[in-house]
Backbone as a chain_set.jsonl record, in Angstrom:
{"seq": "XXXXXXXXXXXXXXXXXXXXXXXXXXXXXXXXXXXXXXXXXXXXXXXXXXXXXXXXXXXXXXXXXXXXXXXXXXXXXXXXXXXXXXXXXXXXXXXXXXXXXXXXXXXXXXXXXXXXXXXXXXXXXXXXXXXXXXXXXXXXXXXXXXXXXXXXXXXXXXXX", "coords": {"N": [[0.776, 159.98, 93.69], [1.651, 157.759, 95.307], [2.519, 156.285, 93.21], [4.414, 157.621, 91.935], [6.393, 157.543, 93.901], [6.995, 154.41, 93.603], [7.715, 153.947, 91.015], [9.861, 156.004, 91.648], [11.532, 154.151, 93.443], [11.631, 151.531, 92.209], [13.242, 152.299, 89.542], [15.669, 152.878, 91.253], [16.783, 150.463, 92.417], [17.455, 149.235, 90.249], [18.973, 150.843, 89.088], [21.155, 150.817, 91.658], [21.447, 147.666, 91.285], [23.135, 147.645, 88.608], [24.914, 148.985, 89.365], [26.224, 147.026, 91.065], [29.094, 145.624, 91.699], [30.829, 143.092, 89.371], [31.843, 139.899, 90.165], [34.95, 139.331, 89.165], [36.39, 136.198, 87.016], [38.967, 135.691, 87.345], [40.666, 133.307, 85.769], [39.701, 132.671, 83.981], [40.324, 131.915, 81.71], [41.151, 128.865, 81.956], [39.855, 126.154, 80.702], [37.888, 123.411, 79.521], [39.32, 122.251, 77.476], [41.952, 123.552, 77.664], [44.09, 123.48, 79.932], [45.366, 123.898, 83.341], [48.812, 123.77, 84.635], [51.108, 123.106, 87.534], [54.309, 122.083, 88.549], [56.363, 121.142, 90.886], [59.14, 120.395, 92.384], [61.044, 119.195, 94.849], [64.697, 118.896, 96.283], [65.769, 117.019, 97.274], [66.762, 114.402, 96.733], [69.523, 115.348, 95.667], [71.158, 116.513, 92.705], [70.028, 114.603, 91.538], [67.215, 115.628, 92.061], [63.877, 114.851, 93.162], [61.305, 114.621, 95.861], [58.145, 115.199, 93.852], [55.77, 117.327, 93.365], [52.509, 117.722, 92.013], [50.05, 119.733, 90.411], [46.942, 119.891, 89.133], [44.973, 121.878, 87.183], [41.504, 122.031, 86.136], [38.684, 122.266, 84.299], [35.63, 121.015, 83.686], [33.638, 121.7, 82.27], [32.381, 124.773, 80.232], [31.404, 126.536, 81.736], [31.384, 125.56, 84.101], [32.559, 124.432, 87.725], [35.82, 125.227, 88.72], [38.277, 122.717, 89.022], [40.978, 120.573, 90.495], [43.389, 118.026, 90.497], [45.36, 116.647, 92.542], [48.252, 115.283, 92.696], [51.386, 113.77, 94.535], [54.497, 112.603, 94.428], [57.145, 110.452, 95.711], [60.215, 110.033, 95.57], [62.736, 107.698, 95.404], [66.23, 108.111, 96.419], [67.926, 106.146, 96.807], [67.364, 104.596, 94.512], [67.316, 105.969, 91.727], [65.416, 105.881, 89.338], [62.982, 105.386, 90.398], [60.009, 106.2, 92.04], [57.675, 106.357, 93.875], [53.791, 107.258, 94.123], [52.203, 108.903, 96.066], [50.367, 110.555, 97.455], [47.014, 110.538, 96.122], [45.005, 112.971, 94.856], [41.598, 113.733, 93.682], [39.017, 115.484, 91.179], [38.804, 117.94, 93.025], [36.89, 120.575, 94.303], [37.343, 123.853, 93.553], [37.719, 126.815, 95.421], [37.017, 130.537, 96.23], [39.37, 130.916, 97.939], [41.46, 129.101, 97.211], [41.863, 129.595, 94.487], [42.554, 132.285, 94.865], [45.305, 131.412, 95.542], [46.447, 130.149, 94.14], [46.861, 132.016, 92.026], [48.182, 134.168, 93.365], [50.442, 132.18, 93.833], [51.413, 131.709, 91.008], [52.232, 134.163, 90.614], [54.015, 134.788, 92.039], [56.295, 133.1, 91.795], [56.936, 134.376, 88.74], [57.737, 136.8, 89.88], [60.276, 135.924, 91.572], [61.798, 134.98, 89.318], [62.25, 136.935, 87.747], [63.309, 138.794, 88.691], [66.232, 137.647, 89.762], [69.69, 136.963, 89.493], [71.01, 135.151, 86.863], [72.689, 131.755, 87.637], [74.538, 129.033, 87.061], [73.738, 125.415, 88.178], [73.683, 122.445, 89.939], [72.044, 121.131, 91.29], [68.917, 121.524, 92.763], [65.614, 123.413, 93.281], [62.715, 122.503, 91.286], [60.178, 124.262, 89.566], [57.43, 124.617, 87.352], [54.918, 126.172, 85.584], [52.246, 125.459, 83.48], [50.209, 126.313, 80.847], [48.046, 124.002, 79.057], [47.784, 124.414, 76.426], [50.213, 125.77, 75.664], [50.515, 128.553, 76.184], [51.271, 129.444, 77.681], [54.021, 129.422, 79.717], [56.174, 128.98, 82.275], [59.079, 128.192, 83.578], [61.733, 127.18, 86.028], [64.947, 126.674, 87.113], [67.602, 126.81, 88.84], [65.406, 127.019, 91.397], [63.106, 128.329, 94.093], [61.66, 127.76, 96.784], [58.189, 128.107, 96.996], [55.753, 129.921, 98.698], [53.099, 130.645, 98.511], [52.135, 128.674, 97.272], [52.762, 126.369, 98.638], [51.215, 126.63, 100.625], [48.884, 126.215, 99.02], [49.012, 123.605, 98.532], [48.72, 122.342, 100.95], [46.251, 122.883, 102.002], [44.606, 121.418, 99.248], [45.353, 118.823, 99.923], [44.554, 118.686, 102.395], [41.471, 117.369, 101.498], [41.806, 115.002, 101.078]], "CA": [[1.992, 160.203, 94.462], [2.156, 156.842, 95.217], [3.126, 155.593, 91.925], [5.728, 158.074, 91.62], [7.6, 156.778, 95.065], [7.371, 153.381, 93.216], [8.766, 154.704, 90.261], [11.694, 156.006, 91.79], [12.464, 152.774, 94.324], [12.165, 150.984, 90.887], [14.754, 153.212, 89.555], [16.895, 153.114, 92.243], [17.23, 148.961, 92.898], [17.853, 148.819, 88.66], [20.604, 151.537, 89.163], [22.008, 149.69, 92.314], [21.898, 146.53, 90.477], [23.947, 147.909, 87.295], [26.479, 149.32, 89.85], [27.338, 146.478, 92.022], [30.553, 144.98, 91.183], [30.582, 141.538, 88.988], [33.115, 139.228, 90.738], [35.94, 138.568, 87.751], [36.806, 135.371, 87.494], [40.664, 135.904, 86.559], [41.331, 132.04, 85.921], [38.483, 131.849, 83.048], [41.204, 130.929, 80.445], [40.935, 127.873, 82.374], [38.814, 125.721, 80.061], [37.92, 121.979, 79.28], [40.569, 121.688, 76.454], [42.96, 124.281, 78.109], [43.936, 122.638, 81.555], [46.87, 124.389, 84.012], [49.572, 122.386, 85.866], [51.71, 123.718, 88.536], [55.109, 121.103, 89.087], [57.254, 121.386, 92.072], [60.229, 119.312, 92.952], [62.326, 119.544, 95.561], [65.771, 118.561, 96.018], [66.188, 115.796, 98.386], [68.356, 113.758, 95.957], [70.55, 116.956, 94.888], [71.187, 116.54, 91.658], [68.833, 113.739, 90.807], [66.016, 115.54, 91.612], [63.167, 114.918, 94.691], [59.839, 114.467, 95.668], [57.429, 115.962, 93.122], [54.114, 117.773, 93.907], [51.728, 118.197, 90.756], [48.701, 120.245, 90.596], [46.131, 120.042, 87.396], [43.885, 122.681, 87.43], [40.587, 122.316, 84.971], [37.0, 122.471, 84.285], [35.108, 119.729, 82.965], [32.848, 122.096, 81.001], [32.984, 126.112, 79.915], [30.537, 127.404, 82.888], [31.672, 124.267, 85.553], [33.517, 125.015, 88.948], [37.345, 125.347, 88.543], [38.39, 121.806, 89.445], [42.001, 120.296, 90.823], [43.812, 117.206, 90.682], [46.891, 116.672, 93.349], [49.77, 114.142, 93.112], [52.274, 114.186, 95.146], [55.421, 111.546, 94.097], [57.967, 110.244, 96.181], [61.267, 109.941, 94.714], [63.656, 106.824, 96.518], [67.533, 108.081, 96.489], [69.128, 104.775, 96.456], [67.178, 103.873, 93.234], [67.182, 107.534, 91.441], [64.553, 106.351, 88.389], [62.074, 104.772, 91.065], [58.99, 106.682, 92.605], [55.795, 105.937, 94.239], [52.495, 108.081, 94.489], [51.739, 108.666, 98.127], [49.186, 111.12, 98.037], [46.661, 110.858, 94.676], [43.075, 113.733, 95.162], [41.492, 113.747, 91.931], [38.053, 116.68, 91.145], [38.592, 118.757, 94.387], [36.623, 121.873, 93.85], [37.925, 124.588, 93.959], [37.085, 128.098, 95.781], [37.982, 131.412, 96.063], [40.675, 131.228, 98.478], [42.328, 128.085, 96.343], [41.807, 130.446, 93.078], [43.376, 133.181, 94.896], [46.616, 131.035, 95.742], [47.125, 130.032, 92.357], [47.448, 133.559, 91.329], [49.346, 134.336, 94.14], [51.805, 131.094, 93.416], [51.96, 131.91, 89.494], [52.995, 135.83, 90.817], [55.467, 134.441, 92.997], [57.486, 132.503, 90.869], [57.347, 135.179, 88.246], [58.809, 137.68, 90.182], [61.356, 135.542, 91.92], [62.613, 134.174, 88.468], [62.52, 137.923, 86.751], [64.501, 139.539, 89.888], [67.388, 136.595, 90.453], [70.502, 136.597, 88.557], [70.808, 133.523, 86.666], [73.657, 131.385, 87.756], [74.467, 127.274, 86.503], [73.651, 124.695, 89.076], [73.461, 120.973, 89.32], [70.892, 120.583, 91.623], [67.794, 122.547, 93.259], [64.33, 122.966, 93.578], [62.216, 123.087, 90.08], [59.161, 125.073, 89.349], [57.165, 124.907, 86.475], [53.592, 126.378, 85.776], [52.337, 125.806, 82.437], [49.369, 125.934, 80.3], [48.39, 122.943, 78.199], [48.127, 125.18, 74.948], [51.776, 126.192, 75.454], [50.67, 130.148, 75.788], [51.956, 130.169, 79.291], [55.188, 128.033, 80.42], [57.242, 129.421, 83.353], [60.335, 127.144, 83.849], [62.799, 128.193, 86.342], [65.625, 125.592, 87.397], [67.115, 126.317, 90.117], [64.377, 127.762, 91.981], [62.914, 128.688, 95.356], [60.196, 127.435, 97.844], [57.063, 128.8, 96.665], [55.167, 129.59, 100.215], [51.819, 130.104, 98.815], [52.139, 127.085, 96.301], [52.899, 125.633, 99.717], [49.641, 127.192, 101.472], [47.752, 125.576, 98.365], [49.134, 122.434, 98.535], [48.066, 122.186, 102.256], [44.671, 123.221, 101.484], [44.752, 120.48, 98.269], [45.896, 117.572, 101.027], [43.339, 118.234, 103.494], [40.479, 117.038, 100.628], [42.368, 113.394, 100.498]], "C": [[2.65, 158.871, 94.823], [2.88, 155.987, 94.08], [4.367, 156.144, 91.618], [7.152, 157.3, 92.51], [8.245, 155.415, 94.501], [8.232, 153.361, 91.934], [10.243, 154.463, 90.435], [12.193, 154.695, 92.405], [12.646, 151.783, 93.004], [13.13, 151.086, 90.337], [15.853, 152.663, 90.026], [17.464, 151.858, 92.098], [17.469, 148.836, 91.321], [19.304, 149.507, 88.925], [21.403, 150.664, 90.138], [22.536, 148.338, 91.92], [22.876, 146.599, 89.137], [25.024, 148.456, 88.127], [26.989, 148.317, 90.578], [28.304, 145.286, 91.233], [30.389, 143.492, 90.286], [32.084, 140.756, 89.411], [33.554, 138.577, 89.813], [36.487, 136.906, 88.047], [38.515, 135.239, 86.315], [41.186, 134.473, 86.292], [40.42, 131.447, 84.935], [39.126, 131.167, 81.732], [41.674, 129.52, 80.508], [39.718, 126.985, 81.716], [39.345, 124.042, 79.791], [39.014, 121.302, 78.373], [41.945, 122.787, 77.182], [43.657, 124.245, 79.554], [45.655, 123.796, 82.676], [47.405, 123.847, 84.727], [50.887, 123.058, 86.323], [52.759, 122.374, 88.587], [55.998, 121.997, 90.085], [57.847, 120.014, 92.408], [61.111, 119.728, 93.277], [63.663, 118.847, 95.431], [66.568, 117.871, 96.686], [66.824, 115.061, 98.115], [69.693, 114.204, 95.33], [70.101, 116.49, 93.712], [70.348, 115.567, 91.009], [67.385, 113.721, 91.3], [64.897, 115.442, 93.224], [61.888, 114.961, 94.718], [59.013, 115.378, 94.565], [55.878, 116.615, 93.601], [53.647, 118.61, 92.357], [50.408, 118.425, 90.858], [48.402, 120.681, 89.114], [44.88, 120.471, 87.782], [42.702, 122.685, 85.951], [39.148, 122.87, 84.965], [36.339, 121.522, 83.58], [34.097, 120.453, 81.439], [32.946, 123.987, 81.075], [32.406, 126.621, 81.363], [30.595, 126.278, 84.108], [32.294, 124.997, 86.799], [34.805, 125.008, 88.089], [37.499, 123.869, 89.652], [40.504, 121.652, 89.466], [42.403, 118.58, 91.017], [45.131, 116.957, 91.453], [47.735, 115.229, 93.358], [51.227, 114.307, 93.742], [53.127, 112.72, 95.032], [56.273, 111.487, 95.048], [59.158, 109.846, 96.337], [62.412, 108.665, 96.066], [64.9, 107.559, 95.659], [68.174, 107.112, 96.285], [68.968, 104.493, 94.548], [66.979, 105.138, 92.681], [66.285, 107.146, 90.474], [62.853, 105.894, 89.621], [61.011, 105.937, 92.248], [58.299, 106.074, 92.679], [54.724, 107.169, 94.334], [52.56, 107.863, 96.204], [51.158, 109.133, 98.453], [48.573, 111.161, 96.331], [45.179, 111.961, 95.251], [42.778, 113.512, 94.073], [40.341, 114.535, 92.493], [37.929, 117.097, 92.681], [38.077, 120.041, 93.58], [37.067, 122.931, 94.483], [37.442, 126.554, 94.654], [37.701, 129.35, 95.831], [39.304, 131.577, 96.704], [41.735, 130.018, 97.776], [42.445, 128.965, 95.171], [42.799, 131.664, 93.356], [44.787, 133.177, 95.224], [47.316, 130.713, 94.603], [47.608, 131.092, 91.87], [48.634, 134.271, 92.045], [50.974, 133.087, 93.664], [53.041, 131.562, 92.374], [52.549, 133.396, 89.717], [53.922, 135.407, 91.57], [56.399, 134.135, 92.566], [57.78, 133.388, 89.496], [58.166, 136.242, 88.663], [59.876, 137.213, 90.862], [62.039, 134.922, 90.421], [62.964, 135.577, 87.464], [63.484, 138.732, 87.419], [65.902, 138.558, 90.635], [67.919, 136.48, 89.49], [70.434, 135.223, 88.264], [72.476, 132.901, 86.846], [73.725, 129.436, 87.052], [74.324, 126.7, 87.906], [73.387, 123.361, 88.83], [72.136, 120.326, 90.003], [70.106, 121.949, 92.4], [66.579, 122.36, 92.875], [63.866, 123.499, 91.804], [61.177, 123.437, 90.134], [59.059, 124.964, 87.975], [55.353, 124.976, 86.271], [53.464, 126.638, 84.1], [50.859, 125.496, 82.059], [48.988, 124.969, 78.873], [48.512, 123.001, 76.962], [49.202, 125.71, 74.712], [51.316, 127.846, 75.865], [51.207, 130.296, 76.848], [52.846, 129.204, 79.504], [56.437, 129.329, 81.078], [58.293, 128.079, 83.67], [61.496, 127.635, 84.943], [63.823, 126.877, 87.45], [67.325, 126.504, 87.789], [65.926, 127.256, 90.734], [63.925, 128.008, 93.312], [61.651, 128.014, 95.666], [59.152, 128.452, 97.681], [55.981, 128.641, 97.804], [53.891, 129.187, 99.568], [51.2, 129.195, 98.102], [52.439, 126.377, 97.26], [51.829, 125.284, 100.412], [48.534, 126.207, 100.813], [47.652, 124.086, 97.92], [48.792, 122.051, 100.079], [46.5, 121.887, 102.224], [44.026, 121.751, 100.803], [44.725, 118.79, 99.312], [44.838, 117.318, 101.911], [41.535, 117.501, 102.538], [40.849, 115.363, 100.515], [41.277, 112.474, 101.633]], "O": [[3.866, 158.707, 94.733], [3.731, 155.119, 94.276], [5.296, 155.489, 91.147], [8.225, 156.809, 92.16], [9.426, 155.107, 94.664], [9.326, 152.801, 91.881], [11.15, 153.73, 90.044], [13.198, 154.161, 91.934], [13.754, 151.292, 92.789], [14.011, 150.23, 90.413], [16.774, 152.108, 89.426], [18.62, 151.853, 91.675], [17.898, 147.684, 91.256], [20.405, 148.959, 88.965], [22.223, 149.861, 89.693], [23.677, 147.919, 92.114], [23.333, 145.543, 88.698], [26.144, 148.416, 87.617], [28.174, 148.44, 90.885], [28.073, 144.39, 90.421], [29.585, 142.738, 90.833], [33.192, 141.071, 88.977], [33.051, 137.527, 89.413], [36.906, 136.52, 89.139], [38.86, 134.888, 85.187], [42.362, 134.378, 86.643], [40.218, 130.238, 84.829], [38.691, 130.28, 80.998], [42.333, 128.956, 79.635], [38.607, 127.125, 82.227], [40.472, 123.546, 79.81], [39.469, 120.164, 78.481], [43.06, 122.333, 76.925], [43.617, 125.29, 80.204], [46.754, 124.133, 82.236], [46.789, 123.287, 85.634], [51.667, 123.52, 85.49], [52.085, 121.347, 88.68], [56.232, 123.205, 90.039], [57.303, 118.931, 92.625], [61.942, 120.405, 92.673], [63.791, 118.161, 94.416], [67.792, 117.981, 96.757], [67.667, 114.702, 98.937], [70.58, 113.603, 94.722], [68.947, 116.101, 93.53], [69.979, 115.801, 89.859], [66.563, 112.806, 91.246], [65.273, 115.99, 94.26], [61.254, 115.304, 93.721], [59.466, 116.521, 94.526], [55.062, 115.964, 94.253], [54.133, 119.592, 91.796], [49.618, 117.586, 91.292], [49.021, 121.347, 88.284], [43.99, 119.894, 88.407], [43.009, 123.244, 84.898], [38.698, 123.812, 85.618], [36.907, 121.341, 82.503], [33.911, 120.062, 80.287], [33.6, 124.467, 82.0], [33.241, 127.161, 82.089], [29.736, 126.293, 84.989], [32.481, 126.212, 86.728], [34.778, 124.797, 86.877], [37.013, 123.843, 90.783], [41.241, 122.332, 88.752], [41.64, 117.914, 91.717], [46.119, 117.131, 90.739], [47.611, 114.306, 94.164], [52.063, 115.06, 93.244], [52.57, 111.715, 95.475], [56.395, 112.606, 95.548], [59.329, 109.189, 97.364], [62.665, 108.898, 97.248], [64.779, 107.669, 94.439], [69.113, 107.183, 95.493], [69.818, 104.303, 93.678], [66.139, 105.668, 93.407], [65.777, 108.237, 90.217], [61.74, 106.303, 89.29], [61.56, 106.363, 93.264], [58.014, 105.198, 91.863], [55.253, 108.19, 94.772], [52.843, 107.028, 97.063], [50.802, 108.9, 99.608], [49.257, 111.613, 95.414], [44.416, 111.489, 96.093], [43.63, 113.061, 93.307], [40.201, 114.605, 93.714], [37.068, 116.633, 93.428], [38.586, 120.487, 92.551], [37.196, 123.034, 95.702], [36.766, 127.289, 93.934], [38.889, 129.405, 95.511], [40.221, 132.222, 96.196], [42.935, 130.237, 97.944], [43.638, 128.983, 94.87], [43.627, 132.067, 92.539], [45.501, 134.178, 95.278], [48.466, 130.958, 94.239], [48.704, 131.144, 91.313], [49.656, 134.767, 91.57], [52.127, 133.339, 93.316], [54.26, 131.728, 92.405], [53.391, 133.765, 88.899], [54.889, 136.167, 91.538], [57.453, 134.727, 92.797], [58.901, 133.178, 89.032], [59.142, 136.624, 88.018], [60.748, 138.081, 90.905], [63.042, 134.253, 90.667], [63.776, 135.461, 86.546], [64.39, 139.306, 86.813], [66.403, 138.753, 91.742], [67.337, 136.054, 88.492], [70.009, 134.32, 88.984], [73.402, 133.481, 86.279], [72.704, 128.878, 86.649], [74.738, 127.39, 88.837], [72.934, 122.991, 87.747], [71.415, 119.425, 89.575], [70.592, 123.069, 92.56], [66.265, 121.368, 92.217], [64.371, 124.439, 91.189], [60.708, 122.848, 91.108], [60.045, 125.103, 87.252], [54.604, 124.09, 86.682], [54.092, 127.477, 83.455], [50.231, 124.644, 82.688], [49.549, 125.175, 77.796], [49.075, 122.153, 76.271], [49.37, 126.195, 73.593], [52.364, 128.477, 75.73], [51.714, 131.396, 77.065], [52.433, 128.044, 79.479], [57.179, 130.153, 80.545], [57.82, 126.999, 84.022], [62.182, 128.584, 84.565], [63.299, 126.324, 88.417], [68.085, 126.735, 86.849], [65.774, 128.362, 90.215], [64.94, 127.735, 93.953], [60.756, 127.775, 94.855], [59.255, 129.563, 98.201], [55.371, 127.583, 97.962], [53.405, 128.063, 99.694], [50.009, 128.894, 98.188], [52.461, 125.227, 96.819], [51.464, 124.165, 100.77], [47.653, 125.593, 101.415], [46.775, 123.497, 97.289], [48.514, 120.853, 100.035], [45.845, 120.859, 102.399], [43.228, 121.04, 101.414], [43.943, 117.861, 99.114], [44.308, 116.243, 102.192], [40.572, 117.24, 103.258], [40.127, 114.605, 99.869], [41.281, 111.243, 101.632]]}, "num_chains": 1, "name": "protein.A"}
């Protein structure tokens, strides 16, 4: 009788283990040769343009963390080709709530660039999220303040 009880609790913790959930990692096309980079530039010079904020998302190897690099440029107005760096992070690792802003970001700027008539402009904010194999390139000029590409550049900053 005893062997049977063990049996089943055997059973049971195999079945429980084949049902509980495997946490996806939606960002696995993220690979050592396949890198993702988020640009943002605002529009503090109008038409010529404005600070830049660049985020390079990789992995050093196929089964590594999800890693981040942040630069953030600082564009002078008087002299319009002249920038400085002013904030550099380089391998910040990255976690789920950074993983889940990215996705959030890259959904943000898709649906604000698929739901906004397109009009000409000379200056405004640019957005561009692209992958380094070309299969993904979002471009959208003029563009909007991306909050939680905001949220994850906060996040990104506090690692400096």
């Amino acid at each position: 009788m005893k062997k049977v009880y063990l049996i089943l609790i055997g059973f049971f913790i195999v079945f429980i283990s084949f049902q509980q959930k495997s946490s996806p990692n939606p960002l696995k096309f993220i690979e050592p040769n396949n890198s993702l980079e988020i640009v943002s530039i605002d529009n503090k010079c109008g038409e010529w343009g404005g600070n830049e904020h660049k985020i390079t998302i990789y992995r050093e190897n196929t089964e590594g963390p999800l890693l981040a690099d942040y630069i953030e440029k600082e564009k002078n107005c008087k002299n319009k080709r002249e920038t400085k760096i002013t904030i550099s992070v380089k391998k910040i690792e990255l976690g789920a709530s950074e993983r889940e802003l990215i996705l959030q970001s890259i959904n943000e700027l898709t649906e604000k660039k698929l739901n906004r008539e397109k009009f000409i402009s000379h200056s405004g904010i640019y957005n561009r999220i692209m992958l380094r194999d070309s299969s993904i390139i979002i471009n959208d000029f003029p563009s909007i303040e991306l909050k939680k590409l905001n949220e994850l550049i906060s996040k990104l900053k506090k690692n400096k």
